[in-house]
LOMILO-310533 format. One record per atom (N, C-alpha, C): x, y, z; residue number from 0; atom name; residue in three letters. Coordinates in Angstrom, 3 decimals. Atoms other than C-alpha are relative to their C-alpha. Example, Ala and Ser with C-alpha at 12.3 -4.5 7.8 and 13.67 -1.06 7.14 Angstrom:
BEGIN
PT c1 c2 c3 num atomo residuo
PT 0.890 -1.190 0.000 0 N ALA $
PT 12.300 -4.500 7.800 0 CA ALA $
PT 0.900 1.200 0.000 0 C ALA $
PT -0.820 -1.190 -0.060 1 N SER $
PT 13.670 -1.060 7.140 1 CA SER $
PT -0.770 1.090 0.730 1 C SER $
//
This chain:
BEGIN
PT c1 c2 c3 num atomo residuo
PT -0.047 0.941 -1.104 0 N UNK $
PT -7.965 2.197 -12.025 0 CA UNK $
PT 1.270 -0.849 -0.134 0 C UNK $
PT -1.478 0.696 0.813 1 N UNK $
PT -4.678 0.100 -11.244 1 CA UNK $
PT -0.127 -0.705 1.111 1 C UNK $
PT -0.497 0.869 -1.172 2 N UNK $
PT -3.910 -2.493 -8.601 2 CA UNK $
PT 1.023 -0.052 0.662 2 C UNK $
PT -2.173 0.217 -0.378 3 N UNK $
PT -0.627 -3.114 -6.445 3 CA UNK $
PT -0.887 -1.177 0.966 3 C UNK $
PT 0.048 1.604 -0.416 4 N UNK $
PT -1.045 -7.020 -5.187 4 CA UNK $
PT 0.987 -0.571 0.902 4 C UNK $
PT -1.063 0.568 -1.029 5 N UNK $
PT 0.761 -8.149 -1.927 5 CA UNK $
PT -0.280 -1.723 -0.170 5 C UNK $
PT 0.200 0.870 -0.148 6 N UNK $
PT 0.986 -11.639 -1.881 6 CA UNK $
PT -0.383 -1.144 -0.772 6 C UNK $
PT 0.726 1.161 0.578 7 N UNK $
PT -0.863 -15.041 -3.207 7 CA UNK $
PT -1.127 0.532 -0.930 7 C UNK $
PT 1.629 -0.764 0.488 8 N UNK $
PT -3.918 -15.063 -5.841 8 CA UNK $
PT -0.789 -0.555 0.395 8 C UNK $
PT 0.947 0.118 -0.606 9 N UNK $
PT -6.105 -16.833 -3.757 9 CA UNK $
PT -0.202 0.060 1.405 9 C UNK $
PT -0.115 -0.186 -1.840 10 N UNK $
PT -5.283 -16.817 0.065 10 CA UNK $
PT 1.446 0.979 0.115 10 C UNK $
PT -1.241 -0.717 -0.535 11 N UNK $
PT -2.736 -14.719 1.873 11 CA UNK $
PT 0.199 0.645 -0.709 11 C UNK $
PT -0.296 -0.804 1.258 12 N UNK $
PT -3.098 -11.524 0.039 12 CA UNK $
PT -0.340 1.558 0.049 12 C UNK $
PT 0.784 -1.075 -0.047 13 N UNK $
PT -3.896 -8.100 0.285 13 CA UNK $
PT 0.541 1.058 -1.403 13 C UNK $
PT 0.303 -0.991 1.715 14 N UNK $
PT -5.136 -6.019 -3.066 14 CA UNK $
PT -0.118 1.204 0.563 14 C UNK $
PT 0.318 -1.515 -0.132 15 N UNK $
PT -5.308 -2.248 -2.782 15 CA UNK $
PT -0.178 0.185 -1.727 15 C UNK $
PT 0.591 -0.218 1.050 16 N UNK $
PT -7.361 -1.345 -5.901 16 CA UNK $
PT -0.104 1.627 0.159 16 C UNK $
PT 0.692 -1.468 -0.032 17 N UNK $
PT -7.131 2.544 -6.655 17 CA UNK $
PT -0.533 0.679 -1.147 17 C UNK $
PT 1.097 -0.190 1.038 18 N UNK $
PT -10.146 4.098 -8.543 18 CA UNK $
PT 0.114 0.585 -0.619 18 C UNK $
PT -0.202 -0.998 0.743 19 N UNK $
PT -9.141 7.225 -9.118 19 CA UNK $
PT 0.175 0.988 1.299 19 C UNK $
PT -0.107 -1.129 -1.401 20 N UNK $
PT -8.590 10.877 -7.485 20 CA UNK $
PT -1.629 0.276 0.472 20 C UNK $
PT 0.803 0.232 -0.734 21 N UNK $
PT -10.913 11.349 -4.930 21 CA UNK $
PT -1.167 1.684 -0.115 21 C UNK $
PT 0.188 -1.135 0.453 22 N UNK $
PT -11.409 14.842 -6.074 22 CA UNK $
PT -0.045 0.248 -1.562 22 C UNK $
PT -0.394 0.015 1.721 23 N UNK $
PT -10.865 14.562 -10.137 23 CA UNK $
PT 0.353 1.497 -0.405 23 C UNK $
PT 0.420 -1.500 0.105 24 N UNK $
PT -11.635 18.531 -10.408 24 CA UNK $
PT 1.504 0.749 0.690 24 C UNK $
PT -1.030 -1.217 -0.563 25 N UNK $
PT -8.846 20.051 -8.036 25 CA UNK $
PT 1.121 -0.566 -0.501 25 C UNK $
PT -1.126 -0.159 0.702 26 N UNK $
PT -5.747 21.239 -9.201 26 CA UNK $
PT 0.852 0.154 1.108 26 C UNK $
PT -1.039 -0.344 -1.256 27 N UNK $
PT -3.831 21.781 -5.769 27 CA UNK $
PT 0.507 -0.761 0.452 27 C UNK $
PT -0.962 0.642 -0.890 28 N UNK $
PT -1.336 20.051 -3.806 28 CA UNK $
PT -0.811 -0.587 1.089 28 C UNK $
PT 0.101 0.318 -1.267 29 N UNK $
PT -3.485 19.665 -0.711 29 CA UNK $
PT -1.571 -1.207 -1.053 29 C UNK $
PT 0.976 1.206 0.264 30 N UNK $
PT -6.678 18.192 -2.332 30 CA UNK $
PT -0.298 -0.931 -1.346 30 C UNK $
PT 0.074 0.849 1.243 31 N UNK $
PT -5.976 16.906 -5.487 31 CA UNK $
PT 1.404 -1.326 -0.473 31 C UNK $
PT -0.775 1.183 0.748 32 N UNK $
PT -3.629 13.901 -4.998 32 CA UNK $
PT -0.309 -0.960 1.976 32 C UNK $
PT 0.546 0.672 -0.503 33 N UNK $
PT -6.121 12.300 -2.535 33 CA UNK $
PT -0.156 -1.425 -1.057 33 C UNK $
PT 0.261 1.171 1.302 34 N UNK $
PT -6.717 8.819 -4.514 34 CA UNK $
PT -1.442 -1.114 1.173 34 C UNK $
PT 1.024 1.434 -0.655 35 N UNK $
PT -10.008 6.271 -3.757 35 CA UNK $
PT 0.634 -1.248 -0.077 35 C UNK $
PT -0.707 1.613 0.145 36 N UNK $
PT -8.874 2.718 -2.779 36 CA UNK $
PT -0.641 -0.438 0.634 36 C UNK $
PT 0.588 1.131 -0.646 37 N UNK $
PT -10.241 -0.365 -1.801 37 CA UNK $
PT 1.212 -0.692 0.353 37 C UNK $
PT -1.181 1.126 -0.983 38 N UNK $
PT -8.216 -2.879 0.443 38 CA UNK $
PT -1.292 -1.286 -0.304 38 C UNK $
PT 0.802 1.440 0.121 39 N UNK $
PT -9.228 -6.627 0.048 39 CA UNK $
PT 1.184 -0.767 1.066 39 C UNK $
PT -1.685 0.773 -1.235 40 N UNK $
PT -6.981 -8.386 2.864 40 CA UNK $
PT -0.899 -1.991 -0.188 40 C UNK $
PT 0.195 1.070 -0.562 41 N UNK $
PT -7.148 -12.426 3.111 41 CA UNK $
PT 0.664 -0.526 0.301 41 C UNK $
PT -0.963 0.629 -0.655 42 N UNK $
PT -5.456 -13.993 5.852 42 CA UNK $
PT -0.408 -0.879 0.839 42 C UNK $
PT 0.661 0.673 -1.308 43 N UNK $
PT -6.130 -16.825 7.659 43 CA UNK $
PT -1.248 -0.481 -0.929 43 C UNK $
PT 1.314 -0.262 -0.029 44 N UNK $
PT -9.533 -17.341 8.320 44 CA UNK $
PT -0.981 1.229 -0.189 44 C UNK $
PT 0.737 -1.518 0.339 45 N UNK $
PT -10.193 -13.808 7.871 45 CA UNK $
PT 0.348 1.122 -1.450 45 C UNK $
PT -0.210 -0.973 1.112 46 N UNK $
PT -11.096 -11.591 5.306 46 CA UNK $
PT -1.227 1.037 0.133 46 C UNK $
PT 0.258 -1.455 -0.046 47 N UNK $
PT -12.021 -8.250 4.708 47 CA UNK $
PT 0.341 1.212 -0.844 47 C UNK $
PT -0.370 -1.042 1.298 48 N UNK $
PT -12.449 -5.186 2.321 48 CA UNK $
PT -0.649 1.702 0.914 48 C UNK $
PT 0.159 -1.555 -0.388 49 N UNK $
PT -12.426 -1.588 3.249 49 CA UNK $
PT 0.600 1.259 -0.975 49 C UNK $
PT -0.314 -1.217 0.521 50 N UNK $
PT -12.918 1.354 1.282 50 CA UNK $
PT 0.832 1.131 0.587 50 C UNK $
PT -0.229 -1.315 -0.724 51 N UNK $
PT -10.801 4.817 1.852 51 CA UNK $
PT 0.740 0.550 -0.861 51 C UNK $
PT -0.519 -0.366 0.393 52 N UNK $
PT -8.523 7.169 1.324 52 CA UNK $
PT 1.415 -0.064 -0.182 52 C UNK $
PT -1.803 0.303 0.476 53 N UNK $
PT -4.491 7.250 0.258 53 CA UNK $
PT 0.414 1.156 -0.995 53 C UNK $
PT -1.068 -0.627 0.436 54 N UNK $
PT -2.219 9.592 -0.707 54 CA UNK $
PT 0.941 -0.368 -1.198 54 C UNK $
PT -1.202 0.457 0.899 55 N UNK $
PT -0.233 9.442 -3.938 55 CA UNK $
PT 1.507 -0.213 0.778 55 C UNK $
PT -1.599 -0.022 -0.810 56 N UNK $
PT 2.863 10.425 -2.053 56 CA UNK $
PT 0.144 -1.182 0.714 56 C UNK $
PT -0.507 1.167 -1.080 57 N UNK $
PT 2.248 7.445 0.358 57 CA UNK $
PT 0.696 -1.081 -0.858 57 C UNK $
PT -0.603 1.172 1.078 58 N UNK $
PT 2.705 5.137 -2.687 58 CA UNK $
PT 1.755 0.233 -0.921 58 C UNK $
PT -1.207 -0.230 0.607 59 N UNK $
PT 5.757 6.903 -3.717 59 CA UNK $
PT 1.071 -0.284 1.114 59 C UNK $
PT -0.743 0.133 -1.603 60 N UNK $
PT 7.569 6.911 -0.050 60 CA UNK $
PT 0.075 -1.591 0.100 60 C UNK $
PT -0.114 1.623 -0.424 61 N UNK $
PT 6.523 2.858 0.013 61 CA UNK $
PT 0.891 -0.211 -1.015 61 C UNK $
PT -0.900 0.448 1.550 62 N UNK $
PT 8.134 2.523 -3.899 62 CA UNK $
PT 1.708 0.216 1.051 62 C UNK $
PT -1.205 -0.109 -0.167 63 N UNK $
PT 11.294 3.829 -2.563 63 CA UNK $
PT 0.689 -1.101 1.087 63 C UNK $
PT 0.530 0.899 -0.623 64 N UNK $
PT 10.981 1.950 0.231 64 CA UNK $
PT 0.539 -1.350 -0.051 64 C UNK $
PT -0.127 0.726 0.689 65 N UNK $
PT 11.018 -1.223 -1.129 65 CA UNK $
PT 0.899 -0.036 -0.720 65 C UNK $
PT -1.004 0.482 0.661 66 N UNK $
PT 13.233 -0.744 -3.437 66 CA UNK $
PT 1.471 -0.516 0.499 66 C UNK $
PT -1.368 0.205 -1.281 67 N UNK $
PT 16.146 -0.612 -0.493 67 CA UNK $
PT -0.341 -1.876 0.157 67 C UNK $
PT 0.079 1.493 -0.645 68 N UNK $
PT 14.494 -3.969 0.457 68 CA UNK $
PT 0.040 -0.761 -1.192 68 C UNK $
PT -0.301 1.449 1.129 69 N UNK $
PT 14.483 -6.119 -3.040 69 CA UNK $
PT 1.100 0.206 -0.282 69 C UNK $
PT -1.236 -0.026 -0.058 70 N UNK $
PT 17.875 -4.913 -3.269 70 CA UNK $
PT 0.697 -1.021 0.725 70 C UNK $
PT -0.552 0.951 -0.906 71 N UNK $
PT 18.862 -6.677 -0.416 71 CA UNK $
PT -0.103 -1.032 1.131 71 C UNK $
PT 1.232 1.268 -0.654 72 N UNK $
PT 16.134 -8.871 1.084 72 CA UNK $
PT 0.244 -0.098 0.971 72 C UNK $
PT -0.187 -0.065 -1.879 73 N UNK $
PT 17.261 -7.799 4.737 73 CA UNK $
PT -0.428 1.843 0.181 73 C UNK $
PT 0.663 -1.311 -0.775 74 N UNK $
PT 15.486 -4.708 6.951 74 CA UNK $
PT -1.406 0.456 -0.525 74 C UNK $
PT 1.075 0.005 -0.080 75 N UNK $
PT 12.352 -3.430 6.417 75 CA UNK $
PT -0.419 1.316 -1.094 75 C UNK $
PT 0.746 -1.346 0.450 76 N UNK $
PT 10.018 -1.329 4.019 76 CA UNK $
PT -1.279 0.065 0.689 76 C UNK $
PT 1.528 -0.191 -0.906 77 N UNK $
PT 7.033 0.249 5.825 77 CA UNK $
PT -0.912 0.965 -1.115 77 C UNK $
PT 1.208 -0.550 0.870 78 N UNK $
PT 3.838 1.442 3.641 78 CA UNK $
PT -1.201 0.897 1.448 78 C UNK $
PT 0.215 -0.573 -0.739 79 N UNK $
PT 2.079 4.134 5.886 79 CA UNK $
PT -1.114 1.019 -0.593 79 C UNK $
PT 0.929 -1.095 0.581 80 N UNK $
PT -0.894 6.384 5.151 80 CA UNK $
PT -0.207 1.118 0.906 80 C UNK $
PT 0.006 -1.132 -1.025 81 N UNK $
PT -1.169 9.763 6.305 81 CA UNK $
PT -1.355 0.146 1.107 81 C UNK $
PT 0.408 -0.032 -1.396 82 N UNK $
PT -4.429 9.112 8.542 82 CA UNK $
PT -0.115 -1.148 0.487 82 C UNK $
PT 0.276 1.184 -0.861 83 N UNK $
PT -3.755 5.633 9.580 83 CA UNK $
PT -0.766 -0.949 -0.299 83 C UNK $
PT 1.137 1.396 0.445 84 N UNK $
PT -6.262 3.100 7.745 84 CA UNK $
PT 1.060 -1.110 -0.440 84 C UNK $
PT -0.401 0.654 0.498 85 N UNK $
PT -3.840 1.832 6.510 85 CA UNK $
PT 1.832 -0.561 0.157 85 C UNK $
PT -1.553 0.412 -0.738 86 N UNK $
PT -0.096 0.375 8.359 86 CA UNK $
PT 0.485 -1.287 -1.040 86 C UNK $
PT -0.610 1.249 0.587 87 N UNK $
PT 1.990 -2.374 6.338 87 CA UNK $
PT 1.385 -0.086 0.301 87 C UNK $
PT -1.314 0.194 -0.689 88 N UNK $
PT 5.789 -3.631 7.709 88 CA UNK $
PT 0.563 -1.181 -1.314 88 C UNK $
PT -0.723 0.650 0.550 89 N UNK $
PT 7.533 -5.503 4.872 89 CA UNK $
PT 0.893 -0.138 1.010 89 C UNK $
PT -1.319 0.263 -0.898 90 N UNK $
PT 10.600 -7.098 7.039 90 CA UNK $
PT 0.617 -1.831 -1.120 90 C UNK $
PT -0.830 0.997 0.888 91 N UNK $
PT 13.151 -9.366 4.876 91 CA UNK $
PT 1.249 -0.448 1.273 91 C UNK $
PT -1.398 0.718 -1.002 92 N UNK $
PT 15.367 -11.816 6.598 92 CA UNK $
PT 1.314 -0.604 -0.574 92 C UNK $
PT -0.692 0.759 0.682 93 N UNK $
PT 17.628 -11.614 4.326 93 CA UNK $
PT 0.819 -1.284 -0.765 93 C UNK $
PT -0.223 1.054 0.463 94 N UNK $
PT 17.466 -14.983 2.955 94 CA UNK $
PT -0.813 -1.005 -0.731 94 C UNK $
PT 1.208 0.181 1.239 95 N UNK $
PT 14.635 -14.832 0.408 95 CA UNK $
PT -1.134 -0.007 0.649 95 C UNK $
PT 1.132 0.242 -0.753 96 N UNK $
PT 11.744 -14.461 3.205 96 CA UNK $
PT -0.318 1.181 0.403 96 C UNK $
PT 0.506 -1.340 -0.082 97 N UNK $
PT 9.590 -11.562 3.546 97 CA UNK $
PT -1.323 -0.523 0.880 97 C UNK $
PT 0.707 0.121 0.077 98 N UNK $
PT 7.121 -11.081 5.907 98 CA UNK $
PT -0.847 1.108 0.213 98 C UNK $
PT 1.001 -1.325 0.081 99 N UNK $
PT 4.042 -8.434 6.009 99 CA UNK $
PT -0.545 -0.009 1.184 99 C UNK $
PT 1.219 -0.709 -1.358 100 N UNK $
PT 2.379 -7.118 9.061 100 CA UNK $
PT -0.485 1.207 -0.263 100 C UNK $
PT 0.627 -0.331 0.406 101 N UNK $
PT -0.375 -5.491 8.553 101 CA UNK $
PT -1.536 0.926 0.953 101 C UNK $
PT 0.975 0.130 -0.893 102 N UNK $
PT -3.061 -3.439 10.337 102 CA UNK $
PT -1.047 0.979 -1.137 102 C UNK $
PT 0.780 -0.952 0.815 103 N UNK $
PT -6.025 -2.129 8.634 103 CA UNK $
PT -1.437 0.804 0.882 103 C UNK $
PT 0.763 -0.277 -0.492 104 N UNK $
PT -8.601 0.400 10.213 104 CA UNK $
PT -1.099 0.766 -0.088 104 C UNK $
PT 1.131 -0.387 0.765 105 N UNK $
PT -11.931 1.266 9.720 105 CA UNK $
PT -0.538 1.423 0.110 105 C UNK $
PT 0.125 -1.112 -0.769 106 N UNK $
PT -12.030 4.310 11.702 106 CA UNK $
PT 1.065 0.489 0.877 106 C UNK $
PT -0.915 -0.301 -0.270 107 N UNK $
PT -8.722 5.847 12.226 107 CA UNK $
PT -0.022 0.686 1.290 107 C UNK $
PT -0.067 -0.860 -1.558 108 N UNK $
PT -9.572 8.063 15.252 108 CA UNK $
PT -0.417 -1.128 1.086 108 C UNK $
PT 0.564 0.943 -1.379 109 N UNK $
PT -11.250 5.325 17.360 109 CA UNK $
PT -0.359 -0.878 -0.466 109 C UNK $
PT 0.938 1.496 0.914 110 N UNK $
PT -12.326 2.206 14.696 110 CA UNK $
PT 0.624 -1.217 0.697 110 C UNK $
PT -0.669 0.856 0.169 111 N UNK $
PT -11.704 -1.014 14.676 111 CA UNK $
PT 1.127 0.000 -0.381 111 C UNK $
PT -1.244 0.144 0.725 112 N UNK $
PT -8.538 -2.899 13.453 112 CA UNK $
PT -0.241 -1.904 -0.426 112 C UNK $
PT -0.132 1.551 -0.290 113 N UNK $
PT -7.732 -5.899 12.050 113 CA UNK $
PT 1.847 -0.075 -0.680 113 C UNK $
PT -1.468 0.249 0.156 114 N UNK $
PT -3.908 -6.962 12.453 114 CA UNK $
PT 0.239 -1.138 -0.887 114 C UNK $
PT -0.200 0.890 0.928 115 N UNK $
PT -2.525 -9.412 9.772 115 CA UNK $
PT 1.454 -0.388 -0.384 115 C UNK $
PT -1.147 0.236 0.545 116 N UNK $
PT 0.448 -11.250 8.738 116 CA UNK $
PT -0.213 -1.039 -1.269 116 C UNK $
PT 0.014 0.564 1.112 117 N UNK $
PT 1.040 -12.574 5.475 117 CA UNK $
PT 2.158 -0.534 -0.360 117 C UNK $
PT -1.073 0.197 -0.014 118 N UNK $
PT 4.203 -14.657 4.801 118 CA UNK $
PT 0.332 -0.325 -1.567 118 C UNK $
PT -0.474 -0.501 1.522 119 N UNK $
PT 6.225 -14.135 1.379 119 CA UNK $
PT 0.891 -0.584 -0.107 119 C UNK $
PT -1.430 0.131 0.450 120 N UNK $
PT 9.331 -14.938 -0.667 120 CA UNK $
PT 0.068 1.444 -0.537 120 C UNK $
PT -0.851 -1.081 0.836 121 N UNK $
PT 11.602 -12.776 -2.767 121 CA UNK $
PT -0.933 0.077 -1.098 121 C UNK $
PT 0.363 -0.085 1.619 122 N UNK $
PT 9.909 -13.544 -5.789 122 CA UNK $
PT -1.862 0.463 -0.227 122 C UNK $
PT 1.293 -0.946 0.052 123 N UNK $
PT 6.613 -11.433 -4.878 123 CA UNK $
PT 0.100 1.374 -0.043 123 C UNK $
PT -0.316 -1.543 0.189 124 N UNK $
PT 8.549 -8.183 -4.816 124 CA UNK $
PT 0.350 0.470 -0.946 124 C UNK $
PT -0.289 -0.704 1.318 125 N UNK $
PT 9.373 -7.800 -8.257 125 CA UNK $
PT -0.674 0.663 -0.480 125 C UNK $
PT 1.333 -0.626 0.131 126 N UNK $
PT 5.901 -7.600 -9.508 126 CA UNK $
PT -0.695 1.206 1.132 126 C UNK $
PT 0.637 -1.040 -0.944 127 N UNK $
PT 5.032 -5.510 -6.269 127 CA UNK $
PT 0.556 1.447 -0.263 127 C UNK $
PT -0.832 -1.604 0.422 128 N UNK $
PT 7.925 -2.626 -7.432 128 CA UNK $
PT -0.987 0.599 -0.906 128 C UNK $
PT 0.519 -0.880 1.326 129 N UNK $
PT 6.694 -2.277 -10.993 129 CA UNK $
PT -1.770 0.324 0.258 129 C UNK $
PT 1.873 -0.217 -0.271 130 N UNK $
PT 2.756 -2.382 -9.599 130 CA UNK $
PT 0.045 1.708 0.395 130 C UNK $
PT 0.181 -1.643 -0.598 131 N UNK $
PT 3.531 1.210 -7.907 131 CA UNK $
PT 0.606 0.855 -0.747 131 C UNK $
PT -0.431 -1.385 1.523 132 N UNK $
PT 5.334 3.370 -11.065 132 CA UNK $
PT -1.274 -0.018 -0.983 132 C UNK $
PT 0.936 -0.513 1.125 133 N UNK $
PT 2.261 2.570 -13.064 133 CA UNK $
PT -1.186 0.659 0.718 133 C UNK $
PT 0.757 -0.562 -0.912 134 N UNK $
PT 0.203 3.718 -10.303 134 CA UNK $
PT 0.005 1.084 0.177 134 C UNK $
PT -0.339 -1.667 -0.015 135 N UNK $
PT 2.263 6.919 -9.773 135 CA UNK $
PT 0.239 0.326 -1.492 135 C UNK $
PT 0.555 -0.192 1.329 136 N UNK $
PT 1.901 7.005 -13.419 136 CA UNK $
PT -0.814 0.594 -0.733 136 C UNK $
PT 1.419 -0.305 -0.357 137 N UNK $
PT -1.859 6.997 -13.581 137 CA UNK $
PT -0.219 1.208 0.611 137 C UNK $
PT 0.727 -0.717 -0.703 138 N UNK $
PT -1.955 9.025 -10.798 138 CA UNK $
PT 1.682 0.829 0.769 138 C UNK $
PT -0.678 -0.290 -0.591 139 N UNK $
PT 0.726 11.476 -10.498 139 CA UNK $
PT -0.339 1.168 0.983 139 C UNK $
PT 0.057 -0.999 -1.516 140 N UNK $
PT 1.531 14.110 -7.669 140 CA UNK $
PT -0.730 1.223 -0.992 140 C UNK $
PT 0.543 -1.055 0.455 141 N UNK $
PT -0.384 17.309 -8.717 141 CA UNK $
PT 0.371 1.034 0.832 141 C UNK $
PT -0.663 -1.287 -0.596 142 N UNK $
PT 1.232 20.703 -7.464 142 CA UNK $
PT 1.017 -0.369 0.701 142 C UNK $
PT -1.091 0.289 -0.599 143 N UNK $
PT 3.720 21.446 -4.971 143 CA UNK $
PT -0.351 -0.074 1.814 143 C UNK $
PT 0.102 -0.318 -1.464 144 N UNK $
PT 3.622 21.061 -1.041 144 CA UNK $
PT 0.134 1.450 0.230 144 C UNK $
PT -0.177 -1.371 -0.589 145 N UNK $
PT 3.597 24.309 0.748 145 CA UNK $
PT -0.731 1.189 -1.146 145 C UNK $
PT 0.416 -1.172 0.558 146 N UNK $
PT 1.563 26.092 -2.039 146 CA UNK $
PT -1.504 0.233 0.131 146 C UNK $
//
């Protein structure tokens, strides 16, 4: 199990907690680098936790991602899951201010949503880099695409 922590530790924050593969058993590319995660979002007045699924790869695509943006704390990293529960918009204004938009959904084909912004500095993306190598760490890619 590992965490990656957007934000504050008591308000304005969203945790993605992942458990493990969602499959443990398969050895393939297509179903064995599914991963279980929980989302904990608090923003506002609102909060909210939703179980699902996530993609190793998604966490590797956001790492990179990101890294363009703590480089240079202007344009945007986007965190994206391949069926949609899960949307996030890092956007840096280049001048130490980050902020997150956020949509999380409970039912990707037709669910709910709940949209969210969470407002940041620079000095929450350090810890947010190194949170996703021990993650793809834990939980690396297993096989190859296309096999």
């Amino acid at each position: 199990m590992c965490t990656i922590h957007f934000g504050g530790e008591q308000a304005e924050f969203l945790t993605l907690t992942v458990h493990g593969r969602s499959s443990p058993d398969a050895s393939d590319y297509w179903d064995g680098n599914w991963l279980s995660c929980t989302a904990v979002v608090s923003a506002g007045a609102f909060h909210g936790t939703l179980d699902s699924l996530l993609r190793n790869e998604d966490l590797a695509r956001f790492l990179h991602r990101l890294e363009g943006l703590t480089e240079g704390l202007s344009g945007e990293a986007v965190f994206d899951t391949l069926d949609g529960w899960l949307d996030l918009r890092l956007i840096g204004d280049g001048r130490g201010h980050v902020e997150v938009r956020g949509q999380l959904v409970d039912a990707p084909a037709c669910g709910n949503s709940l949209e969210f912004r969470l407002c940041l500095d620079q000095t929450y993306l350090p810890p947010l880099v190194s949170q996703l190598p021990a993650a793809l760490d834990l939980f690396p890619v297993i096989g190859q695409q296309g096999t």
